[in-house]
BALOBA-1460 file (C-alpha; in Angstrom, 3 decimals):
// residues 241
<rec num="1" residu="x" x="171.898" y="137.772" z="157.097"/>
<rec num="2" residu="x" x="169.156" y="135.946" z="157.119"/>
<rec num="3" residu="x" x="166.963" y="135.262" z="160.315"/>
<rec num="4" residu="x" x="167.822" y="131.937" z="162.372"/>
<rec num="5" residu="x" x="164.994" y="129.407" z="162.075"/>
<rec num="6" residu="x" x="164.523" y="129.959" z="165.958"/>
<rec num="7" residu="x" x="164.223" y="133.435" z="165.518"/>
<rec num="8" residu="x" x="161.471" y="132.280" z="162.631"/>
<rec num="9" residu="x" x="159.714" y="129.998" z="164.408"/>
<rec num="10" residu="x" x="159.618" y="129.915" z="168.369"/>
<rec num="11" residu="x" x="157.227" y="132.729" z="168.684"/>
<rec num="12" residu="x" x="154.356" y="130.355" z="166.620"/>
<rec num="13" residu="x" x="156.214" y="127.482" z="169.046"/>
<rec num="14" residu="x" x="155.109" y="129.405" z="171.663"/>
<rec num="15" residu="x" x="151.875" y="130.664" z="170.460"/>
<rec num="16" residu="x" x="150.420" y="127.084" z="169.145"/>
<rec num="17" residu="x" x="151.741" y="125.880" z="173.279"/>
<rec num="18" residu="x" x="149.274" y="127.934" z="174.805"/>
<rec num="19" residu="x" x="146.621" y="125.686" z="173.539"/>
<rec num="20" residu="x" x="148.998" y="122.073" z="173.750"/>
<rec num="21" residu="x" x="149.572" y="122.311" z="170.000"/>
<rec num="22" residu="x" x="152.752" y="121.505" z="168.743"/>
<rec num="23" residu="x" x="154.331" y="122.953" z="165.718"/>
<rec num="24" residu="x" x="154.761" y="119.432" z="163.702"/>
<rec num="25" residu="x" x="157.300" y="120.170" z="160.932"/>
<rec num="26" residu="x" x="157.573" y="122.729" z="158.241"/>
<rec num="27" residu="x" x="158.806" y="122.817" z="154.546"/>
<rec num="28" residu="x" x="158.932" y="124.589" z="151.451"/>
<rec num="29" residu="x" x="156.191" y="123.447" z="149.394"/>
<rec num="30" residu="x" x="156.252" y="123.883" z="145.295"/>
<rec num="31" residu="x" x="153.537" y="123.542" z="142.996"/>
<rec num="32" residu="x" x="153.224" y="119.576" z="143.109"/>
<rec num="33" residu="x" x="152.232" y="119.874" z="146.608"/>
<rec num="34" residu="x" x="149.318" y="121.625" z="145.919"/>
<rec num="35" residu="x" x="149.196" y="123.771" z="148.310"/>
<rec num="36" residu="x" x="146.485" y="126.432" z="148.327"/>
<rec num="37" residu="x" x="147.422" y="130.010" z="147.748"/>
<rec num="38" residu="x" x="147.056" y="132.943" z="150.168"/>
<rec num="39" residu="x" x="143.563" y="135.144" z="150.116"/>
<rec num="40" residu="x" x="146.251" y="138.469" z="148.502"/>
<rec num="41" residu="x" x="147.125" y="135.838" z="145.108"/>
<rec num="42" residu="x" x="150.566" y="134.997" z="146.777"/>
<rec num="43" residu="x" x="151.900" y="131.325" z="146.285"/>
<rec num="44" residu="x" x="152.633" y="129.544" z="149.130"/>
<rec num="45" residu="x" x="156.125" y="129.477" z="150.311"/>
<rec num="46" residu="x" x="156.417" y="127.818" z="153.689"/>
<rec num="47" residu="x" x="153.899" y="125.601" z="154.820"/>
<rec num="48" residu="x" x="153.846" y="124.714" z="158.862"/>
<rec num="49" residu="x" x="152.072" y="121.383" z="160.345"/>
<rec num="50" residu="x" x="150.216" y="122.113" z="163.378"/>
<rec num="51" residu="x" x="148.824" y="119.565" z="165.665"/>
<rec num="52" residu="x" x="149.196" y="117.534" z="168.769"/>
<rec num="53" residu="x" x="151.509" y="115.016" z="170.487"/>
<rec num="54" residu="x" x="150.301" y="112.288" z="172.772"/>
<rec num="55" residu="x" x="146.882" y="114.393" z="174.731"/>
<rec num="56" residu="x" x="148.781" y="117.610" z="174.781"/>
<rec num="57" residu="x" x="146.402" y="119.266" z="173.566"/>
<rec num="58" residu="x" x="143.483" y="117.756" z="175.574"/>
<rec num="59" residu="x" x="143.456" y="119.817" z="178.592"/>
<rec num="60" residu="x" x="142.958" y="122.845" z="176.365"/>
<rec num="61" residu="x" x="140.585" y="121.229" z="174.284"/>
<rec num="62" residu="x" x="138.416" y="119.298" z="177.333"/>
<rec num="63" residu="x" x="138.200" y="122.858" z="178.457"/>
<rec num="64" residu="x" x="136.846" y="124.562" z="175.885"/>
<rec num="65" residu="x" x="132.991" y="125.897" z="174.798"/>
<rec num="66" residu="x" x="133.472" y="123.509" z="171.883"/>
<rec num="67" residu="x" x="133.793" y="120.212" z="174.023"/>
<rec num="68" residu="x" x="130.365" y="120.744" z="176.193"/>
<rec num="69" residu="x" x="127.883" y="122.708" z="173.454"/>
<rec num="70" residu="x" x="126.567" y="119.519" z="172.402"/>
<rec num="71" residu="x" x="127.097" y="120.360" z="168.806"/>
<rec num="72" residu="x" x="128.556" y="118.264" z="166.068"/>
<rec num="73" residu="x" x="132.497" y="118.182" z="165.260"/>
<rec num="74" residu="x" x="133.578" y="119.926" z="168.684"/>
<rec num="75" residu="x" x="137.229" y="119.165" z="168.437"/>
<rec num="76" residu="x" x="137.297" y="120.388" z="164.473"/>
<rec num="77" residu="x" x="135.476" y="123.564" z="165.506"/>
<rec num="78" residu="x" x="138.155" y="124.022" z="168.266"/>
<rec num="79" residu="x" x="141.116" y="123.541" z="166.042"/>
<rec num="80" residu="x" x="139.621" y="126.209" z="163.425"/>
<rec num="81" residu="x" x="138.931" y="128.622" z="166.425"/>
<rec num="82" residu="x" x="142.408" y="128.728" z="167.507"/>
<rec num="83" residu="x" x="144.326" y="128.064" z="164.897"/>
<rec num="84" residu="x" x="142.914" y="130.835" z="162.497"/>
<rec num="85" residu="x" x="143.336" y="132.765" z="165.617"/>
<rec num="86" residu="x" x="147.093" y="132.231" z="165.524"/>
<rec num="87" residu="x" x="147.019" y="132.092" z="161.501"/>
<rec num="88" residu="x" x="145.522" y="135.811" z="162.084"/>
<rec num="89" residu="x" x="148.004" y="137.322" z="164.515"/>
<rec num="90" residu="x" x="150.823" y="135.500" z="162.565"/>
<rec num="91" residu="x" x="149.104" y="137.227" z="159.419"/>
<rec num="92" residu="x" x="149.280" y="133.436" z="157.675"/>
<rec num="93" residu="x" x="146.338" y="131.346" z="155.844"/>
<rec num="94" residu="x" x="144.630" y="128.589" z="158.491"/>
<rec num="95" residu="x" x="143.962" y="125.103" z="156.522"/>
<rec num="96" residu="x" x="142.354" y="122.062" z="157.685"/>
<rec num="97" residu="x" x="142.448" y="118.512" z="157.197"/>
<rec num="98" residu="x" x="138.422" y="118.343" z="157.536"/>
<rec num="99" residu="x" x="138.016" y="120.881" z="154.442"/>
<rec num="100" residu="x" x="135.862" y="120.476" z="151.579"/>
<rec num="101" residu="x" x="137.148" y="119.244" z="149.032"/>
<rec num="102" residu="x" x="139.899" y="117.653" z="151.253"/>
<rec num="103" residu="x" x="143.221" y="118.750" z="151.423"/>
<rec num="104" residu="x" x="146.464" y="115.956" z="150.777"/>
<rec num="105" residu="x" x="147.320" y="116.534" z="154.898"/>
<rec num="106" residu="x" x="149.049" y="113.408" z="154.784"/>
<rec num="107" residu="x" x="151.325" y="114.587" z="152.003"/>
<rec num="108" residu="x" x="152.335" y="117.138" z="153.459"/>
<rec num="109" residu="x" x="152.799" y="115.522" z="157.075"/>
<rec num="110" residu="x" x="155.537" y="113.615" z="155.081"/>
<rec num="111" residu="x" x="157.421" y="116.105" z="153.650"/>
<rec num="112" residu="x" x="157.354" y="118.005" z="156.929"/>
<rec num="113" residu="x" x="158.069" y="115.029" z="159.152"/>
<rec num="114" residu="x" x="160.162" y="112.664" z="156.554"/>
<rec num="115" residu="x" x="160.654" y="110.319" z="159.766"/>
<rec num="116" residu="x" x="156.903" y="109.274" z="159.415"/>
<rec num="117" residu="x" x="156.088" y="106.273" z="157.815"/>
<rec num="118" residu="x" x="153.175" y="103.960" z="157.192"/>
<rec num="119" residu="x" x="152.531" y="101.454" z="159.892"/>
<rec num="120" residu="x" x="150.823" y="97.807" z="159.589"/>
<rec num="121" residu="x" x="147.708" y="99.058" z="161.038"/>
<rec num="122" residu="x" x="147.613" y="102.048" z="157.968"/>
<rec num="123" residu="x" x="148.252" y="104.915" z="160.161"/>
<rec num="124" residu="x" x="151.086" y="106.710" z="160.233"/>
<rec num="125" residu="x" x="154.056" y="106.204" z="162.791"/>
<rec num="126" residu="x" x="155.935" y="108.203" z="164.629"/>
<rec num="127" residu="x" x="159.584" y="107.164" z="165.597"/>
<rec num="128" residu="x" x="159.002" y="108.762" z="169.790"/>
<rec num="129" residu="x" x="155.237" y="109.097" z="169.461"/>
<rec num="130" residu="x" x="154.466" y="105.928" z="167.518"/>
<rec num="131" residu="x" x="150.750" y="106.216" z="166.936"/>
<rec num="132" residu="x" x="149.682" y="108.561" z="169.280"/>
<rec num="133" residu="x" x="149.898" y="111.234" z="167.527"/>
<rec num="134" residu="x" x="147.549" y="114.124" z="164.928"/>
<rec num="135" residu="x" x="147.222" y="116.907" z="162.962"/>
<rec num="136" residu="x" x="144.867" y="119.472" z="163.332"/>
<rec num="137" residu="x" x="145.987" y="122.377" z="160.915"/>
<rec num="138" residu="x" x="148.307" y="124.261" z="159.009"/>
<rec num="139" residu="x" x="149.604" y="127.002" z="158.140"/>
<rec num="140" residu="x" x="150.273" y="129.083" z="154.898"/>
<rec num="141" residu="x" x="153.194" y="131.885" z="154.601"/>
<rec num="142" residu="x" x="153.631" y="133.639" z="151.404"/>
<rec num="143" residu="x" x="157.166" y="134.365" z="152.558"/>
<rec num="144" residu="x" x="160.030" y="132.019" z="152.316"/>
<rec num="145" residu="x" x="160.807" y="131.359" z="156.353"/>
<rec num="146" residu="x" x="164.197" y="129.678" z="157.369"/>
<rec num="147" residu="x" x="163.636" y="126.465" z="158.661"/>
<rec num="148" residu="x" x="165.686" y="123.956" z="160.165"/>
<rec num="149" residu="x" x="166.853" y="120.718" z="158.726"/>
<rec num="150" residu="x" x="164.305" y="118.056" z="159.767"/>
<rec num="151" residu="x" x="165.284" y="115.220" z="161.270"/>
<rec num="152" residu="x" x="165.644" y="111.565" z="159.737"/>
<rec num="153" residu="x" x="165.293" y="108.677" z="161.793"/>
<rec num="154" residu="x" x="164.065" y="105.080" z="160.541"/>
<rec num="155" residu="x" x="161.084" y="103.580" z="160.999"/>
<rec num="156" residu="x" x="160.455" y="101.705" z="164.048"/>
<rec num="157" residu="x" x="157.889" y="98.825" z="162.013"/>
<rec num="158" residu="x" x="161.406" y="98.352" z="160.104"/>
<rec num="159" residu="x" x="162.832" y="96.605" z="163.524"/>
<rec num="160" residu="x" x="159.953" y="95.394" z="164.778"/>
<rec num="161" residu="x" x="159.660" y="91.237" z="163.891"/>
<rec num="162" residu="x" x="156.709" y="90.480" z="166.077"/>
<rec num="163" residu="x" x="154.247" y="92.986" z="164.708"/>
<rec num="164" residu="x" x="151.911" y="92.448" z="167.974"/>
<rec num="165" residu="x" x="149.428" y="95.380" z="166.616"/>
<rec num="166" residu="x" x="148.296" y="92.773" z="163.469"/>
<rec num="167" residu="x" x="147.474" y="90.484" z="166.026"/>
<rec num="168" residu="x" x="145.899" y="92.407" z="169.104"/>
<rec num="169" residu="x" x="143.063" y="93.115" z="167.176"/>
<rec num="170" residu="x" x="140.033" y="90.833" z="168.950"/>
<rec num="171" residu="x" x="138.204" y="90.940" z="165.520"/>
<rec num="172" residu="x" x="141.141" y="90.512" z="163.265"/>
<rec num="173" residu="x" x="140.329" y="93.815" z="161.624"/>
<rec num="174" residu="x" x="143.710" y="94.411" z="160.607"/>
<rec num="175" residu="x" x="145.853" y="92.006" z="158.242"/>
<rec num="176" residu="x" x="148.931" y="94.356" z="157.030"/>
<rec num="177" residu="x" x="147.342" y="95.788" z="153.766"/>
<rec num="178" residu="x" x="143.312" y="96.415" z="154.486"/>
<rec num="179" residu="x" x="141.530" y="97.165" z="157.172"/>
<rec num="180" residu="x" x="137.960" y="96.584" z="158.286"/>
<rec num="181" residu="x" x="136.198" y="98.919" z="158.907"/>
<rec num="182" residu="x" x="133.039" y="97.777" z="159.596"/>
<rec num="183" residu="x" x="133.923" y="94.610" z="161.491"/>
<rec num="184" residu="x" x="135.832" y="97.062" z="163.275"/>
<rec num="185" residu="x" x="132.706" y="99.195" z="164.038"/>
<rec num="186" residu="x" x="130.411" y="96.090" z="164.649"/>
<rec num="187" residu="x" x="132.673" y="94.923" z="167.553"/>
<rec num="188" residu="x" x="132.720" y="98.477" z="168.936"/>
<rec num="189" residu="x" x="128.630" y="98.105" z="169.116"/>
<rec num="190" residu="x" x="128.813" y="95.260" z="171.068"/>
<rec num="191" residu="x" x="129.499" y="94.795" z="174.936"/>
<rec num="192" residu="x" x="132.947" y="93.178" z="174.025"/>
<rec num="193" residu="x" x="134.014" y="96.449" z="172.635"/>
<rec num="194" residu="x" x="133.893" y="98.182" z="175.875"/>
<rec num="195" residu="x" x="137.815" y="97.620" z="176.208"/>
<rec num="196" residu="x" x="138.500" y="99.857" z="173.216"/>
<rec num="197" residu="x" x="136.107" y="102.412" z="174.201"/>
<rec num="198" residu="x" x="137.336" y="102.472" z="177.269"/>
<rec num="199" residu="x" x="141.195" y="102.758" z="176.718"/>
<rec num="200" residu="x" x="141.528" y="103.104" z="172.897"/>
<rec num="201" residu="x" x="142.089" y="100.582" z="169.989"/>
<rec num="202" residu="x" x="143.641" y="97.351" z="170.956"/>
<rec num="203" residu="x" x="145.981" y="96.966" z="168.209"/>
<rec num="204" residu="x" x="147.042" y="100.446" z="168.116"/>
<rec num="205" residu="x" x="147.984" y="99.783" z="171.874"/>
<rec num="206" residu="x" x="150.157" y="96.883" z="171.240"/>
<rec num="207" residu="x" x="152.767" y="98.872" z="169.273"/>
<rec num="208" residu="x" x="155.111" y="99.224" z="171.889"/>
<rec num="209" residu="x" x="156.714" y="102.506" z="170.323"/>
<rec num="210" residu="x" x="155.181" y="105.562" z="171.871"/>
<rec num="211" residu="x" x="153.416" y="104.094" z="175.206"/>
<rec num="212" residu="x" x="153.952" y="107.155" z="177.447"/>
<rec num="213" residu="x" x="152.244" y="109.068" z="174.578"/>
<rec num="214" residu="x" x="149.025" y="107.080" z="174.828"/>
<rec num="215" residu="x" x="145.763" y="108.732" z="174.981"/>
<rec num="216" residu="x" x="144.377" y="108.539" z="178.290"/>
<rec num="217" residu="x" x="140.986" y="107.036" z="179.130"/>
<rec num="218" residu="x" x="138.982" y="110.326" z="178.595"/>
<rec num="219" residu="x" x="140.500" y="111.188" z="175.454"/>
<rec num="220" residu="x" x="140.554" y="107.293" z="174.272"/>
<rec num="221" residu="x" x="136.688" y="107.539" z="174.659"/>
<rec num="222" residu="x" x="136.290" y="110.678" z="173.320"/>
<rec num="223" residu="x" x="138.521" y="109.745" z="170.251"/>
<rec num="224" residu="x" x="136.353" y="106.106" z="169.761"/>
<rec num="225" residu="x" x="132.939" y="107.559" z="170.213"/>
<rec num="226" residu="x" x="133.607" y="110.217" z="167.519"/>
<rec num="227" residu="x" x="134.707" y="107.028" z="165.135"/>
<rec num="228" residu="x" x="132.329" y="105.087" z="166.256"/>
<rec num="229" residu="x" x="129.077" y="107.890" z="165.658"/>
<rec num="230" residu="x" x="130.759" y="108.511" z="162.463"/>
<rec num="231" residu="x" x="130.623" y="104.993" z="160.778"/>
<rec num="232" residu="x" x="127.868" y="104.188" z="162.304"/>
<rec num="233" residu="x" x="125.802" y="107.807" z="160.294"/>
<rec num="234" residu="x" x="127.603" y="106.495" z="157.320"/>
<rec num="235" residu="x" x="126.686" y="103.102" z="157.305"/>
<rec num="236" residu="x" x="122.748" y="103.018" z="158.550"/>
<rec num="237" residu="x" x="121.816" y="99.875" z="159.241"/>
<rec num="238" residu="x" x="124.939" y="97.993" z="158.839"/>
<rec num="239" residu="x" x="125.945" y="98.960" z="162.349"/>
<rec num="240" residu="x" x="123.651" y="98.113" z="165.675"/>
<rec num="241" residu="x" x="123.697" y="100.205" z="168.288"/>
């Protein structure tokens, strides 16, 4: 017989809770995915999302060498650390959504989560979590793991007639189909921005789906400044500081 899917999965459940990671969906990829293969030659056959819900992982992650070194990329060097960590003792292959070249993370997000769907603001929605939620990792089995039927629930944009997120925006960066990005980033430079740096996005907090999985302040600022340095590196000049 084979194993049960909780016998398959809850000790990774329990391993990726530790650090306020949650295990985010898992499926059985085939060569379309593109998913890489394992360091031994093996093909992947069972690929498991990894990342966080709402700040569940923040605690762990505030916490951590990573967040107060100073260095670049603290919350990518914390999600390798501990997820090869668990890739190790789990004896699968870690993989990241920062790699070079980049991997098709949001691909695979919707064949492990089919729930997910696009939102008006471009990111993707989640039907309890709405838009407060990430992935940090994955990983790759070269055996076949039972897994459990995923769920399938509709998208909540599909209900929602108002859309309050398109217009929440105080710059109008958002308009259904593009986004702007660097009117976006110019607001954030200026003292009218301090609301999103303060307590996240406006628009993304006008979706009413999700609320108690907001980020809170810390994490909201954390989260904006790390946009916010980004584009700014990337564009030069085009953004004041």
């Amino acid at each position: 017989m084979s194993p049960s899917p909780a016998t398959e999965l809850e000790p990774l459940v329990e391993s990726l809770a530790a650090w306020g990671l949650r295990l985010r969906g898992a499926f059985h990829p085939t060569a379309e995915d593109r998913v890489p293969s394992l360091a031994d030659g093996r093909a992947a056959a069972t690929l498991v999302l990894i990342g966080g819900e709402g700040g569940s992982f923040w605690p762990s992650f505030a916490q951590s060498p990573e967040f107060g070194d100073g260095q670049p990329h603290p919350l990518d060097r914390w999600s390798q650390r501990v997820i090869s960590a668990v890739a190790e003792d789990c004896g699968a292959l870690a993989l990241f959504p920062f790699a070079t070249p980049p991997l098709p993370f949001l691909s695979w997000a919707r064949r492990a989560e089919p729930s997910l769907s696009p939102s008006p603001l471009g990111l993707m929605i989640h039907p309890r979590h709405g838009l407060w939620h990430s992935y940090r990792g994955a990983l790759c089995f070269g055996e076949r793991l039972a897994l459990p039927e995923p769920l399938i629930e509709a998208s909540p944009c599909e209900s929602c007639l108002e859309r309050p997120c398109l217009s929440a925006c105080p710059v109008s960066a958002f308009d259904g189909t593009q986004y702007d990005v660097a009117g976006c980033a110019s607001h954030l430079a200026t003292a009218d921005g301090a609301d999103c740096f303060a307590a996240a996005c406006q628009a993304r907090r006008a979706c009413p789906v999700g609320a108690e999985s907001r980020y809170g302040p810390e994490q909201a600022r954390f989260h904006m400044g790390a946009f916010f340095k980004a584009r700014t590196e990337a564009a030069g000049s085009d953004v004041s500081s």
